[in-house]
N, C-alpha and C positions, 0 to 999 in steps of 0.2 A: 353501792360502793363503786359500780365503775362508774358511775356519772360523774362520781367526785372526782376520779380520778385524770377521765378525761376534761375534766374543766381545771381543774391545778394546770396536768398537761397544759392546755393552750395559753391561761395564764402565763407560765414559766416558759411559755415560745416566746409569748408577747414580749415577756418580762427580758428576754434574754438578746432579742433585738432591738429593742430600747437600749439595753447595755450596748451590743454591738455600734449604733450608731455614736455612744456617745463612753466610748472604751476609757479615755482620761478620768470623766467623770465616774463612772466605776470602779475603775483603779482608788480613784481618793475614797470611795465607801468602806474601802478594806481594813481601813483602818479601824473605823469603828468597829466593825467585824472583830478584828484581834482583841478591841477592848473591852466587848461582850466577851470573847471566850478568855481571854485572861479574869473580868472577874468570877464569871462560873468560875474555872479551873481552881481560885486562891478560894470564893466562899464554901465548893466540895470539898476542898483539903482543910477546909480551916473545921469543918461538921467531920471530916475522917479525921481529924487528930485531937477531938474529941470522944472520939469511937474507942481509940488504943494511945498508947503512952507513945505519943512521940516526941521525938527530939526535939531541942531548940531549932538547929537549923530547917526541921521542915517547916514549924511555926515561923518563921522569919521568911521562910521561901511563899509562904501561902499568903502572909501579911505583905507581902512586895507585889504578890500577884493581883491582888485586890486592891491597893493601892496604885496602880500601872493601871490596872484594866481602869479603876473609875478617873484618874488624872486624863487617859483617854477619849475617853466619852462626856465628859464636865469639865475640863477645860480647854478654853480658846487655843485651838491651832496643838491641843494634843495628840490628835487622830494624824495630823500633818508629820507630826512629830517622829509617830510609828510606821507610817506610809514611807518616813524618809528612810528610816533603817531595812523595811522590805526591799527597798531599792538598792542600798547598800551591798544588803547578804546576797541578791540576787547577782550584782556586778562579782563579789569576792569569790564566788560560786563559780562563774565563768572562769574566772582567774583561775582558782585553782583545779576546775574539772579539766582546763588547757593544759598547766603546766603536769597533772598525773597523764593526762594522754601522752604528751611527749615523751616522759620519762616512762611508759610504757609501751612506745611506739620504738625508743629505742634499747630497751630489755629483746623487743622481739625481732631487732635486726637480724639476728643470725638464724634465725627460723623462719620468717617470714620476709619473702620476697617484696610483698606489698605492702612494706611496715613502715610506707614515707605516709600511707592514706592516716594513718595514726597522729605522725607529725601533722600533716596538713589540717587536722581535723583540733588537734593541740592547739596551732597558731590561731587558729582562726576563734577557738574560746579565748584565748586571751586578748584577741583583739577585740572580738564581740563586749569582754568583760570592762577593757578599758573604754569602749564607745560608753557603755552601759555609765559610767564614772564621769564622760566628758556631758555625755548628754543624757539624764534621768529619765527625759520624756518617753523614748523609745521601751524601754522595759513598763514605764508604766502605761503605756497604750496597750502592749502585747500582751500584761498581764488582765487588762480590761479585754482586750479581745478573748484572751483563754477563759474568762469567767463567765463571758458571754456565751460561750461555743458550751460549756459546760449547763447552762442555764437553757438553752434551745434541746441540745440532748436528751438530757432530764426530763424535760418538756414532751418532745416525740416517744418518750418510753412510756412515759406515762397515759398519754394517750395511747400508744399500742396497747401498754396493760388493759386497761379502760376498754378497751374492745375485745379484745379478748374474754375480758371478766364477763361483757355482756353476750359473749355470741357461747357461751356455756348453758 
């Protein structure tokens, strides 16, 4: 077992620094990603409401999910389609993690001396959020670089494991 593990390990280094150099190309895999786990998610729900009486609406929610997940994966420029809305939520995310910091920055004026670091840290999501809006690229590099750094991780844990397993 820990051979296996150490070899997945360096694999998933390997695997993770090839993202690293090439984080855009990354970023667009994810999509298909989402459209594997949308159709697992709709064909388990469509087998659990088989199991028990369920309602129309989750049959209609599990039949959407399965129909999203494969329109994703089997058609031309689907996966593009879902990469575009990740970019989206991730800009609207900024946006609004900005505008509760400020309005939480200024709840804590009267308590807090330091409560412009709130503001400051407000503005700067929402301008991050509206760069993310002007220019797509930027979040989808970053998100390929975070998937990378996750994949290298992964990677060295697993060979720690792997060694460990073995030196028992």
């Amino acid at each position: 077992m820990g051979v296996l593990s150490i070899v997945a390990g360096v694999l998933l280094i390997i695997f993770g620094f090839s993202c690293l150099f090439t984080p855009l190309a990354t970023f667009l895999s994810a999509g298909i990603l989402v459209g594997i786990m949308f159709l697992v998610y709709g064909v388990a729900g469509i087998v659990r409401s088989f199991s028990h009486k369920a309602e129309i609406l989750e049959w209609i929610l599990n039949i959407l999910a399965v129909a999203v997940g494969l329109i994703a994966m089997f058609r031309p420029g689907g996966t593009l389609v879902i990469d575009h809305i990740i970019l989206i939520i991730i800009a609207i995310w900024f946006l609004v993690q900005g505008l509760i910091q400020i309005t939480m920055s200024f709840r804590e004026k009267a308590q807090n001396p330091n409560w412009y670091w709130g503001l400051i840290a407000g503005i700067l999501g929402i301008l991050v959020g509206i760069l993310c809006f002007v220019n797509p690229a930027i979040p989808a590099v970053t998100v390929g670089i975070l998937i990378s750094f996750f994949f290298i991780e992964s990677g060295f844990s697993l060979v720690t494991l792997g060694t460990s397993y073995n030196a028992d």
